[in-house]
N, C-alpha and C positions, 0 to 999 in steps of 0.2 A: 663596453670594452672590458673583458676580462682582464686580470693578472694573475695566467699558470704559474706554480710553482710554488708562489707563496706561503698555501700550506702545506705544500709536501712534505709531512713529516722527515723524511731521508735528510732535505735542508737542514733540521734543525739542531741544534746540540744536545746530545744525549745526556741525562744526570750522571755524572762524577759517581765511580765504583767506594764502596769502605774503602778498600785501600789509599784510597787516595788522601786519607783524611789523616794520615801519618799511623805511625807505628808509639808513640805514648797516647796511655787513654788521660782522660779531661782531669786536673789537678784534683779535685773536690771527690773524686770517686775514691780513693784511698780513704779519708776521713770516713765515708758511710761505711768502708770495708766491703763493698758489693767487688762485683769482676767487672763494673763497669757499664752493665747494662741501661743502668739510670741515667749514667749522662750521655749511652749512645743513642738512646730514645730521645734524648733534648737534640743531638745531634741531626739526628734525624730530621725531627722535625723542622729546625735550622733550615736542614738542604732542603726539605721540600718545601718550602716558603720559598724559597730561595728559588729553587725550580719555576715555581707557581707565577714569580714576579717574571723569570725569564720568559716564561711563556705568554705571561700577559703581555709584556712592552714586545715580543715577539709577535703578536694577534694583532695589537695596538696598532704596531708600525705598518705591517703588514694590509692593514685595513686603511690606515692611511694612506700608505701607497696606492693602494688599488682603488679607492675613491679617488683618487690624484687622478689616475691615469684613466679611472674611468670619463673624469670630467673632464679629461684635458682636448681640446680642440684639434683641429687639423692646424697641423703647421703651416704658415701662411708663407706664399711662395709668390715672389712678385717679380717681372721682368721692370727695372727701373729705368733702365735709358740702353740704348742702344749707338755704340757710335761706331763708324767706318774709316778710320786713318787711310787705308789704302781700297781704292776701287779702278784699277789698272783694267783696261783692254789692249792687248799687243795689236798697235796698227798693221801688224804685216799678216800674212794670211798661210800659215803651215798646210798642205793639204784640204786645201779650202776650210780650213779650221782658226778659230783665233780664241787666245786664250785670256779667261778672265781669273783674274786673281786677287782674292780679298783676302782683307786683315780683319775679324771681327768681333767686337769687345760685348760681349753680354755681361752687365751687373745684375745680378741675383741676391734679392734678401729674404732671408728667410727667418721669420719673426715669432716665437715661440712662445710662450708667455709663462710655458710649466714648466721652463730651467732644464729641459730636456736637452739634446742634442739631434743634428739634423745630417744624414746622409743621403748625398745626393747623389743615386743610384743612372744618369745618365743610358739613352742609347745612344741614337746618332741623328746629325742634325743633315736631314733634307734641304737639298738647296735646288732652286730652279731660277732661272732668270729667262726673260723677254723684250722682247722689243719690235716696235713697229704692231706686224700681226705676228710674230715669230715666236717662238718659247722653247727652250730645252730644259733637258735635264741635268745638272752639275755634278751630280753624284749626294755622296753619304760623306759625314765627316766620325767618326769616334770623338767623344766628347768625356777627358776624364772623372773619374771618379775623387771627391770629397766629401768632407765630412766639419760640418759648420760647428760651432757652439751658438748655445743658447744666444737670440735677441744680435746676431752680427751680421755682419754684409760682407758678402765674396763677391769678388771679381772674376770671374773665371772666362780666360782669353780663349779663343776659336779660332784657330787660323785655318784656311780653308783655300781650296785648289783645285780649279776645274777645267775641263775642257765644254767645246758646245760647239756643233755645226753651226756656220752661220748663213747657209743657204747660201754661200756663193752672194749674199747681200753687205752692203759696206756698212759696218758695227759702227754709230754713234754712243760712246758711251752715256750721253749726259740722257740718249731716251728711254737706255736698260732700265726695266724694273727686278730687283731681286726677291724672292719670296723664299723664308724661310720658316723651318720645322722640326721643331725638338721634341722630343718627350722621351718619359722614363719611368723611373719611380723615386719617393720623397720616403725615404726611410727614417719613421721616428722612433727614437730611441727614450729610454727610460729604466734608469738604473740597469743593472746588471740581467734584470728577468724577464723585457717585454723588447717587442719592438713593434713593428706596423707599417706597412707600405701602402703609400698613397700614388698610385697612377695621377702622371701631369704630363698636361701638354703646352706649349707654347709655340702661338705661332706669327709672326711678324710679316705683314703684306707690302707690298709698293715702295718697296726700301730700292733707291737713288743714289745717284755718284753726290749729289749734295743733300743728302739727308744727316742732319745731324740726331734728332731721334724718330726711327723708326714706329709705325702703328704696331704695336707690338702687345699680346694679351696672354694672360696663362691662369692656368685652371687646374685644382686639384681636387680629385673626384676620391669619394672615401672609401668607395669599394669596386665600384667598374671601372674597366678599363678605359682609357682615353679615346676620345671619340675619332675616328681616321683622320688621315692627314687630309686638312682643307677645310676639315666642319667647324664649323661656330664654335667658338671656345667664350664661356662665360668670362665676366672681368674679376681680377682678384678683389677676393674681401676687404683688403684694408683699402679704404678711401680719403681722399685730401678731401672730401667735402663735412668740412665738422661746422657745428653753431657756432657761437659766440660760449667762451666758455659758462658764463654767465648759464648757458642755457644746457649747456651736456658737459657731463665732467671728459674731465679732461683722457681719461684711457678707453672712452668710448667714441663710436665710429656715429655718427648720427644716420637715421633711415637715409636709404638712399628711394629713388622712385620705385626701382624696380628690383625682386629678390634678388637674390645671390647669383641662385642658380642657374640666372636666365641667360640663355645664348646672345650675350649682345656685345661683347665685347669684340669679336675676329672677325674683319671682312671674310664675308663665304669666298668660294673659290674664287677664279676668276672666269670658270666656264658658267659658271651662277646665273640662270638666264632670267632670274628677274629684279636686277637691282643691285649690285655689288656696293661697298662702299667706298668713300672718300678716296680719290678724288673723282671717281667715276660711279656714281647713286645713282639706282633709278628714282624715279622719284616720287613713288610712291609705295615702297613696297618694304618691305626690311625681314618679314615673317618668309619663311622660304618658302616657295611657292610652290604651289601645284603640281603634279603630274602633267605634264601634256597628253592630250588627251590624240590616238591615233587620227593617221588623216579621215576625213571623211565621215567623221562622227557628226550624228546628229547637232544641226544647231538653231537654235540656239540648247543649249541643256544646262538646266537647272543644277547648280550647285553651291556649296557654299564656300564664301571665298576664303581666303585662306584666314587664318583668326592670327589677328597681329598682338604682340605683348599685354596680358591685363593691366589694366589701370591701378596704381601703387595700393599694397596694401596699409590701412588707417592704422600711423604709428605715430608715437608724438601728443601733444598736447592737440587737443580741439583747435580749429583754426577759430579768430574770429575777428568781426564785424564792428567796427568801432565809426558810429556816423554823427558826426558836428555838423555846424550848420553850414558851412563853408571846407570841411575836406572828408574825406573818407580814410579809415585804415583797415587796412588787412593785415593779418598778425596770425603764424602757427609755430613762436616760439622758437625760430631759425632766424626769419628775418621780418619785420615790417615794412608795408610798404601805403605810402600817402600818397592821396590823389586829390587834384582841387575838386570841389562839386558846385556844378554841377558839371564843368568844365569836361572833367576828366586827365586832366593834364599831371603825371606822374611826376610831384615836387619833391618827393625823397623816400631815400630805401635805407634804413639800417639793417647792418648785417655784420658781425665779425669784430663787435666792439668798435664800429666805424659811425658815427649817429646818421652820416649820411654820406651815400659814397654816388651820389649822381652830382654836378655843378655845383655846390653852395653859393660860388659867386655869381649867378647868372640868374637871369629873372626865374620865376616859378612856371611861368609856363614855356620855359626855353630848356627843360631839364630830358623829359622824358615823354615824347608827343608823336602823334599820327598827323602828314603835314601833306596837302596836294600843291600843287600846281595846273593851273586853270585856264582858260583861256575860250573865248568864245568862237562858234563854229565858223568857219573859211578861214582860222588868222592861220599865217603862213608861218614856216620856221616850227622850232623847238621852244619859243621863249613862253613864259605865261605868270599868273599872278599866283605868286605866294601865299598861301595862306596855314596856318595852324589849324588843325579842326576842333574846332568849340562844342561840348555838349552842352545842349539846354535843358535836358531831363536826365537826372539819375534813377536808377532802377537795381532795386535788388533781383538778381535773377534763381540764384539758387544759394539755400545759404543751409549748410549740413556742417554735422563735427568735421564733416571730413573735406568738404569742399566748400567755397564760396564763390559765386560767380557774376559782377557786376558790370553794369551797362550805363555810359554815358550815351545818349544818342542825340545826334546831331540833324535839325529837320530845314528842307529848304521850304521856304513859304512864298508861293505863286505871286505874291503881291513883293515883291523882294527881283522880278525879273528882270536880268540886263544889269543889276548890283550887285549879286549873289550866284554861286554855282551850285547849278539846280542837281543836287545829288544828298540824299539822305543815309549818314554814317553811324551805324550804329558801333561804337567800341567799346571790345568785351575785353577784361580783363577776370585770370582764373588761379584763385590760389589753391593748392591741395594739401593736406594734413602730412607732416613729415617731408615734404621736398621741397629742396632749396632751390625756390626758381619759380619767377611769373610767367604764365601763360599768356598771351594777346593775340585777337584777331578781331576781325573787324567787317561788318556787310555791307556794303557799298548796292546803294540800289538807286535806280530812275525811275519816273513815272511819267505819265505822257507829260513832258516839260519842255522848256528850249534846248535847245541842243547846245554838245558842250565837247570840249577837248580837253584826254587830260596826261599832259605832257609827265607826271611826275607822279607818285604816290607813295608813299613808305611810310616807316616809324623808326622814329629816332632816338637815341639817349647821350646823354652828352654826361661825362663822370668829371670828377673832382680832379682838377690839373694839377693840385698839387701832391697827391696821389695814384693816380695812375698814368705812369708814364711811360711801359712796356707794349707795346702791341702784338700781338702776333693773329696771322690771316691763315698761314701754313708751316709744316713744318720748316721747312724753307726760307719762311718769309716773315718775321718777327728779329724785331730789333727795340733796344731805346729810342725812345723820339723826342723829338724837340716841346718847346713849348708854344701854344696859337700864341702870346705875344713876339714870338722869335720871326714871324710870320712878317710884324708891323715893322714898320718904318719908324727908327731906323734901323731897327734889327736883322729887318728883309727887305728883299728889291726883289720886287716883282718883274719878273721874265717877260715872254711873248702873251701869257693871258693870265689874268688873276688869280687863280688856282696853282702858278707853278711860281715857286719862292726863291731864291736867292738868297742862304742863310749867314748876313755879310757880319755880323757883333751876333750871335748867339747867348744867352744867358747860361750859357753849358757851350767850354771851349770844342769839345768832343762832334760838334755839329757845325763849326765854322767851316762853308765854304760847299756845303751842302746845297744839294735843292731836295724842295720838300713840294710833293703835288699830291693828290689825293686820289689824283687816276696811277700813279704809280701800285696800287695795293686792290685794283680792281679783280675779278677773276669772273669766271665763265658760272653759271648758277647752275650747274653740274658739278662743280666741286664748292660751293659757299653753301658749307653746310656748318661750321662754327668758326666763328672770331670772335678777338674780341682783345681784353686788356686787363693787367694786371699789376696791383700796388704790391712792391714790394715790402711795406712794413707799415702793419704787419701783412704775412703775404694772403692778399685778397686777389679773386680772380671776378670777372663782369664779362658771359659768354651769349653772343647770339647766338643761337641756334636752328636752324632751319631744317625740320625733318623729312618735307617736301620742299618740292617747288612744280607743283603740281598749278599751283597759284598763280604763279608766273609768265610773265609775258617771254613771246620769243623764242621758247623752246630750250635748250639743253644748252647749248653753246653762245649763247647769250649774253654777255657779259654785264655786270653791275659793280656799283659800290659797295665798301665791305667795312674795313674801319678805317679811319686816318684822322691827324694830330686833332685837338677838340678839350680834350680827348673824345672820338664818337664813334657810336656804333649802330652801323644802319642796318632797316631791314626791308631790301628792295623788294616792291611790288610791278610798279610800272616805270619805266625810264625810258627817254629818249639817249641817253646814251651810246657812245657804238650803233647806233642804228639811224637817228634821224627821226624824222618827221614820220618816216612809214612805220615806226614803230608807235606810234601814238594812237590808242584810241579814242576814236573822233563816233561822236553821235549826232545824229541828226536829232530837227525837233521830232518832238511825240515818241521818242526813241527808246521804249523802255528797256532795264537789263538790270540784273540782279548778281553779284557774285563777292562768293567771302575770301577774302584773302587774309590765309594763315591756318592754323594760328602756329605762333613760332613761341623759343621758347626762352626766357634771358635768364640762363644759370650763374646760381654764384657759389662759389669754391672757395674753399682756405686750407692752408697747411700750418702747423705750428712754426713760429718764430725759429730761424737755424735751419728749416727746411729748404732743401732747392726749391725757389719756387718754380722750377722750369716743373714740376709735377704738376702744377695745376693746369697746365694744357695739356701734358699727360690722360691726368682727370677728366676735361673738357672734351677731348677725344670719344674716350671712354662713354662719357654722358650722352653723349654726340648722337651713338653706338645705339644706349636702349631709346632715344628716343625716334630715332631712325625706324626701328625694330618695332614701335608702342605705333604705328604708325597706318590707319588713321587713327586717332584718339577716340577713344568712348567715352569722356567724360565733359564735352562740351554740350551746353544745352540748347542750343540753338538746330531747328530741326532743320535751317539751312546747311549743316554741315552733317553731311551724310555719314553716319557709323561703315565698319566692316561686313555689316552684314546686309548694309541696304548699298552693295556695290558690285560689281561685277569684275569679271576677267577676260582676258584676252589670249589667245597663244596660237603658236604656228610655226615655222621653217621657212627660212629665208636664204634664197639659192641666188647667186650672180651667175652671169654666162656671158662672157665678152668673146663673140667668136674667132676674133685673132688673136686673144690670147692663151685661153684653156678650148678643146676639142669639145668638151660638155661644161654640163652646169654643174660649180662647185659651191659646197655651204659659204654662206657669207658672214663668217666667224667676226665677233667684235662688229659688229655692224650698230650703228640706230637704229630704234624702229621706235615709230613713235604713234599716240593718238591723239588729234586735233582736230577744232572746227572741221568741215568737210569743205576744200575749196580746191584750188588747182593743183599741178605740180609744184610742190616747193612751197607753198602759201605758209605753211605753219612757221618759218620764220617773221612773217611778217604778223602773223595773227596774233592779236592783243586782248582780246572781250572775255574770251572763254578758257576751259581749262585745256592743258596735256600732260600727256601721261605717257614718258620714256623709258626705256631702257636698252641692254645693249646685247645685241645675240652671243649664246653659248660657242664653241669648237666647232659644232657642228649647224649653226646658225638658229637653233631654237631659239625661242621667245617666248617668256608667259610676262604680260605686262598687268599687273594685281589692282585692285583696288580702287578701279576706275568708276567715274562718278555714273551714273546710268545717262544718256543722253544718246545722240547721231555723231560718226565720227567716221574721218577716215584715217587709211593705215599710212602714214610716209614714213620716209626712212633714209637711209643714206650709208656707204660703202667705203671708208676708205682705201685708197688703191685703186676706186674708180670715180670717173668723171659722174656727173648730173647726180638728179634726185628721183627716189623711189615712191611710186603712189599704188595703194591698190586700189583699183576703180570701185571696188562695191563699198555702197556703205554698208557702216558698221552699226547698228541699231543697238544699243545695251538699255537692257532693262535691269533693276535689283536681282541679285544671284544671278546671274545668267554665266556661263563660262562654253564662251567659244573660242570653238577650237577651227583657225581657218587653213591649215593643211600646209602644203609646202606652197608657196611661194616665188618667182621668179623675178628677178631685178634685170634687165636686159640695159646696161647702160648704153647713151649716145656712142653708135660706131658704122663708119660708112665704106672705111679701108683702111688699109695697112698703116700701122706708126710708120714714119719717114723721119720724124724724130719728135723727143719730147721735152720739156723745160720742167723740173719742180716733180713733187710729188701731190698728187689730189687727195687733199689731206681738209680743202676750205681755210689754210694759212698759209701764212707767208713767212711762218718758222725754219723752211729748212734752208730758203735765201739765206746771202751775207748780211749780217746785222753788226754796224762796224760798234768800234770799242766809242763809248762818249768822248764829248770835249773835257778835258781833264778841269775846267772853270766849273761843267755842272755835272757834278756824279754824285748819284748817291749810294751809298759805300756798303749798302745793303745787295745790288747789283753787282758788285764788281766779283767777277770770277763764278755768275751765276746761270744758271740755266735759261733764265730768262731777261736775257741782255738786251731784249727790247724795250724793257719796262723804264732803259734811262732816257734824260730829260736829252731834245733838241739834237738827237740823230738825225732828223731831216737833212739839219745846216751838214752837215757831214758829204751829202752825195755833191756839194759844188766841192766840196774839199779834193773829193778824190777825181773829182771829172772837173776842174774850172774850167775848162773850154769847149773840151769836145763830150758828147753822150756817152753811154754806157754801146759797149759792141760787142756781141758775143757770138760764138761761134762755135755750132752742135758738132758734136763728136770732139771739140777740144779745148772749151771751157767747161769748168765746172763751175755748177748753179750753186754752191753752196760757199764758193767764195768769189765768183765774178758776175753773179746777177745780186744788185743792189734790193734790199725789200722793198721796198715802195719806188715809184715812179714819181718822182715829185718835181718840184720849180726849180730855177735855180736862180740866186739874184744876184742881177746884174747892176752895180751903181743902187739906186733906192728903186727900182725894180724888179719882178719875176718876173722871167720866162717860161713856156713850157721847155718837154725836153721830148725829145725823139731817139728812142732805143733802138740799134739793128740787130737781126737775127742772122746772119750771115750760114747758107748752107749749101750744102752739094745738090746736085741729083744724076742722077747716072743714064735715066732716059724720060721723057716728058710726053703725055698724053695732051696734044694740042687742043685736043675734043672733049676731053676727061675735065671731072670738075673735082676739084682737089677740097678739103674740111681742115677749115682750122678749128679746134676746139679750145676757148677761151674762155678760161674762168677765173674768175676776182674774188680776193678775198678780202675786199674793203673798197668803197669810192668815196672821196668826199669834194663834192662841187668838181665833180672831173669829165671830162668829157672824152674820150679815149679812138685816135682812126686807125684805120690800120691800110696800106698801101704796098704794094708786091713790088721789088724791083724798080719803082719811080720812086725820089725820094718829095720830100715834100717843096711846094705848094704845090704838087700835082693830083690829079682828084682821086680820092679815095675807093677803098674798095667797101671800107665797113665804116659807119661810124656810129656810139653808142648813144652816142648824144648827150644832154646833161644827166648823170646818174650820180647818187649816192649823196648823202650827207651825215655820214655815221662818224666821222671827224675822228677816226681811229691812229690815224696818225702822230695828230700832238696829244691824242690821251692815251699813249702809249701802250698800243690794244696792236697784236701783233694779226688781227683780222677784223672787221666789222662786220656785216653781211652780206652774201654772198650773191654772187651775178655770175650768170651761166651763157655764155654765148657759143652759137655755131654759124661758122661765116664759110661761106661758098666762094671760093678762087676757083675763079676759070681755066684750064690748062696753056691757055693760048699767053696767061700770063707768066707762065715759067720758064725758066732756060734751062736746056741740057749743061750741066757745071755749075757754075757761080751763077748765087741768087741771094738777094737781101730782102726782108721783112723789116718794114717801117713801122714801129709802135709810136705813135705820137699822142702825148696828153695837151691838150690846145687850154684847157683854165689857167691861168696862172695871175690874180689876184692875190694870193694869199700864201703864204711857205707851206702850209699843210694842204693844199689842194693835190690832188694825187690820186693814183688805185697801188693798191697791193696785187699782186698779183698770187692766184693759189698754184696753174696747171695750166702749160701751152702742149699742144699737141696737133702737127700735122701730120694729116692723112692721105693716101693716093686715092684715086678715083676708085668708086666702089667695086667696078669692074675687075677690079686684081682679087686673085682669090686669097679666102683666109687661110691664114699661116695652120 
């Protein structure tokens, strides 16, 4: 980087004329009797020394300058928090219009280190907002012009004002997503003779009426212009992830995994048809994906798949290998980390000046462990045996300056049958030179042995309780938390089941009166892609990270454990959870099967002492981001885990056609589409053994789903806004490199005739039902005024509250489902008994086909122990038309899961059963053992005989 002008002669000061040098000549010149010319020669020479000096400290300075400016860095430019005071939709509707209106506070620091100055040369900030499947444009805002000083932080407010069609559709605020987009130029300045413009962009995705900080990321490029609006935007240079000082001085940034410059920071658009991120990741993809390839292309055709982020470049000290006889460590000068051996059980991690920030007070093999749950084949239920997994051989597997990669492996022994679960674990753990953060994964395999069930499977870590006592799962959703003694008796009183607390003496008044449950902090494993928990002094952050769930049982919508009090942080693989018994896989004997699950990844973070530590979720995000993007890993050694280039592709178009509602077939934009086992309709929620691989279609319903492992698979999929599940009948054969392309596609959902009317939205939840406010005894105050009001404790007890006698009755065309249909269908107790209940549907009809067979389409979006009839016009005990029989056991109700798994029914009324005018529909749930016995329901809808033509 040059600096013009500095020699520009014209700049400089010319030598001073004789005259200047007075009108007497020098005292001593009279004495010699000369005219002066002897001491105008000493004069002279005087000035030109004099000159000579000016000109030097002039070169001097000049050179210093410009060496300055030459060395001087990009000014760093960082979006640090983002917050939303006001996110207003007018309920009324101006010309089928409604108006949103925000208040929005962007903090910008801009961190200079060369005592320069910082103008920040603004254009305009794009805004769009969305919801449902809908999205508009808001417009452009102008964003003023400042001018920062060296090393300070501006605030600079955005108010902003838009209109938006809203389709004639009813605008819930809390499901808007806002997407925003700035960019401009970063004008540095430097004394009076240079400046330099650095093109930036910042762009913040999936910003919510309850977002407190936005995903938000910016990037300044040093000579190209900013990449368009929506594309990957790297993350800023300066990072909260530093050593121990100990180990990096203190004005230095330590390696992160990944360069600078790499695109990992900005979720891609939202039309991104292979993987967008958080809260909606495909789940194996993060590199941007392929071209689609036109219909009708040769398939299968050789290609290579897309190439996800390199593996970190080797920065930092050598990592190394430290083996006693009894533990292992790993050490690259960030953090250490001990493992028992031959166990393998992770007994402590220093990092951050912390000598160990997993449990101190808890046994050594209760710290940081890979644990199943077991159970021999036919046992019934979800229950089974506990066990830690123990290795009996240690093994060096790869051990380089720049990586280390070791293996406990855990063996079952045939003469151990009927004592022991016949399954062989081998767990790997991966340290890498300069990154802060262990790698684990683990290969689970059978050989012809007895058959086994296995209700449970993860890895756990349990951190230092007197230490970290912040959690956070989502933006959203992080708070202070209690302590596990707060839990005990008498601190706690346990609820309706063991896992929900009563928080009555608290050791922290701030939580008296609380309930604390650990299915409160569950989420769908489509968005559990980091949590985790943070000490605040000093501020230390401990994040799981999951960049797949490719691994994972159940598919996308799925739900698992994530962190809660322990302090713990899991990393779900298998669970009966939300699902039940069907989601358990179960092996017969002689049953082999082979599959690695992971690897994920536990980063740790720090900011210096005085810093918010709300940055280190910031951070965590961020991290989140490249490893999302690095994604499959190249640097695992295990040739069970297939690199990017021994993997294959997928893509296509994906069209719906419901012929009473659209004339043709329309893209089926935001859709599923997923690869699974090959089984029936719908099977891949229930499928547990193998892997899948999601994502969600573009605007126009493309699909490219990346990085899929090579095996036999088929396509399912699903639509919201429509009923049932999408299959395409052919399999799907992947071989290494292969990328097919299988053309457009058609989704024809369940339709036989005309809507007569319909309940809910087919969405697979029970989200957009009445979810009433909790009993003011158990709230926990993390809920309260929250998007997700389902997640409080003992809403069940709530539907006798509001019905003590008589059922729920509703009635189409003049209730509305989102404040007078209850979410779940549950008991209701009477004296120290349940009841079931029975719901009516109370509707018109104007004319009745006596001969005509009329379609109810009924779908659930959770059973647990329920059994569900359904009856036309007779109320009950009169015999039924439909009954489901005993279905479900995903127990989504008291674990505060506003869906479990989903049940699809199509039931046939006879015309002869209708009236012309008044008619009633009897929903009856006949279990009632238990307050949580019940169904959710997702989507009712009846139909006329098919005989009526389409609309």
């Amino acid at each position: 980087m040059e600096s013009q002008g500095l020699t520009n002669k014209s700049a400089l000061p010319k030598p001073p004329g004789r005259s200047s040098l007075g009108a007497k000549p020098p005292k001593y010149d009279n004495l010699r009797g000369g005219t002066g010319r002897g001491g105008g020669g000493s004069i002279k020479l005087i000035l030109i020394i004099v000159i000579l000096l000016i000109l030097l400290l002039f070169g001097i300075g000049g050179i210093v300058i410009w060496m300055s400016f030459k060395k001087a860095s990009m000014p760093r430019f960082v979006v640090q928090r983002l917050a939303i005071p006001k996110f207003n939709v007018d309920s009324g509707f101006v010309d089928e219009q409604a108006v949103l209106s925000t208040d929005m506070e962007f903090s910008m620091e801009a961190d200079n280190n060369n005592g320069g100055m910082v103008g920040m040369e603004f254009g305009s900030m794009i805004m769009d907002v969305s919801w449902d499947e809908h999205s508009a444009h808001l417009g452009e805002a102008q964003v003023p012009v400042f001018v920062q000083k060296s090393g300070s932080t501006t605030l600079l407010k955005i108010k902003t004002h838009g209109e938006a069609d809203i389709l004639k559709k009813q605008l819930a605020k809390e499901d808007m997503k806002l997407d925003v987009s700035l960019s401009g130029n970063v004008v540095f300045f430097w004394g009076p003779f240079k400046s330099k413009d650095y093109p930036f962009i910042v762009s913040c995705n999936d910003i919510t009426v309850a977002s407190a900080n936005a995903l938000c990321d910016s990037k300044l490029y040093s000579s190209a212009p900013p990449p368009p609006r929506g594309s990957p935007v790297a993350p800023p240079e300066q990072s909260p992830e530093t050593p121990p000082p100990s180990e990096t001085p203190p004005s230095e940034s330590p390696p992160t995994q990944h360069e600078p410059d790499t695109p990992a920071g900005a979720p891609p658009p939202k039309a991104a048809p292979a993987g967008a991120p958080p809260p909606k990741v495909a789940p194996a993809t993060g590199a941007p994906p392929p071209k689609v390839a036109p219909a009708g292309a040769p398939l299968p055709k050789p290609a290579a798949p897309p190439t996800p982020l390199p593996p970190p470049k080797p920065t930092g000290p050598p990592v190394r290998l430290i083996v006693h006889d009894a533990d292992v460590v790993l050490d690259n000068g960030i953090y250490q980390a001990t493992f028992s051996k031959p166990g393998g059980f992770v007994t402590g991690i220093k990092y951050n000046g912390i000598d160990n920030i997993l449990g101190i007070q808890l046994p050594v093999d209760d710290r940081g462990y890979w644990d199943v749950v077991w159970a021999p084949p036919g046992t019934k239920g979800t229950k089974g045996k506990f066990e830690r997994i123990k290795g009996s051989t240690f093994r060096v597997i790869t051990e380089r300056q720049d990586q280390i990669e070791i293996s406990f492996l855990r063996t079952f022994s045939p003469a151990a049958r009927g004592k022991d679960y016949p399954l062989d674990v081998d767990q790997r753990y991966i340290i890498l030179q300069g990154v802060s953060g262990l790698y684990a994964y683990s290969i689970w395999e059978r050989k012809n042995w007895p058959g086994l069930n296995i209700p449970n499977a993860r890895l756990a870590f349990k951190l230092d309780k007197d230490k970290f006592n912040y959690m956070v799962v989502a933006d959203n959703r992080q708070r202070d938390m209690p302590q596990p003694d707060d839990r005990l008796p008498p601190r706690g009183q346990v609820l309706a089941y063991p896992e929900a607390v009563l928080l009555t003496n608290p050791i922290e008044e701030q939580f008296k009166g609380e309930v604390d449950d650990k299915y409160q902090y569950s989420d769908e494993s489509q968005d559990i892609r980091v949590h985790g928990w943070i000490c605040k002094d000093p501020p230390t952050g401990f994040w799981q990270i999951t960049p797949s769930y490719e691994f994972r049982a159940g598919g996308p919508n799925k739900q698992f454990l994530t962190s809660h009090v322990g302090p713990s942080t899991l990393a779900m693989f298998v669970s009966a959870h939300y699902s039940g018994e069907e989601l358990i896989p179960k092996f017969a004997d002689d049953e082999p099967w082979k599959k690695v699950l992971g690897p994920v990844f536990m980063y740790f973070n720090s900011v210096p002492k005085g810093q918010d530590f709300h940055l280190l979720w910031d951070n965590a995000k961020k991290k989140m981001m490249e490893e999302v993007q690095s994604w499959p890993y190249s640097f695992p050694a295990s040739d069970d885990f297939p690199k990017a280039n021994q993997r294959a592709n997928v893509s296509g178009r994906l069209f719906v056609h419901d012929s009473y509602v659209e004339p043709e077939k329309v893209p089926a934009k935001g859709s599923f589409v997923g690869l699974a086992l090959p089984g029936e309709v719908g099977s891949w929620q229930r499928e547990c053994k193998g892997y899948q691989f999601w994502t969600r279609t573009d605007e126009e319903g493309r699909f490219v789903i990346t990085n899929v492992r090579p095996g036999d698979y088929n396509l399912y999929g699903w639509v919201d806004g429509y009923v049932g599940d999408f299959k395409h009948d052919a399999l799907i054969s992947l071989r290494i490199g292969h990328n097919i392309e299988l053309g457009d596609l058609l989704f024809k959902p369940p339709r036989d005739g005309p809507t007569l009317w319909e309940i809910g939205e087919p969405d697979r939840t029970a989200k957009e039902f009445f979810v009433p406010d909790p009993n003011p005894k158990y709230v926990n105050k993390l809920y309260v005024n929250h998007p997700d009001k389902f997640r409080q404790y003992g809403l069940w007890e709530r539907y006798a509250e509001l019905y003590p006698k008589e059922d729920l009755v509703y009635t189409t065309n003049v209730s509305d489902y989102r404040k007078d249909w209850f979410y779940a269908q549950v008991t209701r107790k009477v004296g120290n008994e349940y009841n079931g209940s029975t719901w009516q549907v109370k509707f018109k009809l104007d004319s009745v086909e006596p001969k005509g067979v009329y379609k109810l389409r009924l779908a659930l979006a959770s059973a647990t122990n329920a059994e569900l009839e359904v009856r036309m016009n007779e109320a009950p005990p009169s015999p039924f038309i439909f009954s489901s029989g005993r279905i479900g056991n995903d127990n989504s109700i008291a674990r505060h899961g506003i869906h479990g798994l989903f049940w699809m029914y199509t039931i046939d009324i006879e015309g002869s059963k209708m009236k012309q005018g008044d008619n009633t529909m009897f929903l009856t749930q006949v279990k009632s053992s238990s307050p949580f016995q019940g169904v959710m329901y997702d989507y009712l809808r009846l139909e006329g005989p098919a005989t009526a033509a389409p609309k």
